[in-house]
KEKEKE-433046 format. One record per residue (C-alpha): x, y, z; residue in one letter. Coordinates in steps of 0.2 Angstrom, whole numbers, plus 5000, padded with zeros to 4 digits. Example, Ala and Ser with C-alpha at 12.3 -4.5 7.8 and 13.67 -1.06 7.14 Angstrom:
2
506249785039a
506849955036s
//
This chain:
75
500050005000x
501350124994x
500850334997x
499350255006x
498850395020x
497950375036x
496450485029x
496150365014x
494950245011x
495050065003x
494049944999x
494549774991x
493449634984x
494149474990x
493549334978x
492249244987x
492349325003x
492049485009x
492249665008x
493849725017x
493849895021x
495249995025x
495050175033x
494150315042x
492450265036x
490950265047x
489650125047x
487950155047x
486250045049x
484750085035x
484150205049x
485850305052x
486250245068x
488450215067x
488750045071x
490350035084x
491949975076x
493549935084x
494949925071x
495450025058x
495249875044x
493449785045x
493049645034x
491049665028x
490149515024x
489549485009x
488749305007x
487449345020x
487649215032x
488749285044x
488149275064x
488849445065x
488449565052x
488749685046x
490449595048x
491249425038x
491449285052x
492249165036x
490449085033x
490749115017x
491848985017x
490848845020x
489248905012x
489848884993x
489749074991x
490549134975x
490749314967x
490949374948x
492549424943x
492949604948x
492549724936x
494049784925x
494349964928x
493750074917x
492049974918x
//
């Protein structure tokens, strides 16, 4: 993460798993309330089966999730 500063944010798509998210980014619930964070990276679920969303607890693993590729840039 070269010239990466502590004010950016970044997401990356993991193939079949989750969302990680990298940053000073505030997570909020469909009626705004900020759900707490602890670290400064926070792996989102994506599969839907996680015991603790919004977060990934590796379900995805064992649920036969797959994603599409990632979109190519410029998409």
């Amino acid at each position: 993460m070269t010239g990466r500063t502590r004010d950016d944010v970044e997401i990356t798509l993991c193939p079949d798993g989750p969302l990680l998210v990298r940053g000073p980014v505030r997570l909020l619930t469909g009626d705004d309330r900020e759900v707490g964070r602890t670290r400064s990276a926070v792996a989102l679920c994506r599969c839907g089966g996680s015991a603790i969303k919004p977060f990934c607890d590796g379900t995805h693993k064992v649920n036969g999730f797959t994603t599409a590729d990632c979109p190519t840039e410029g998409a």
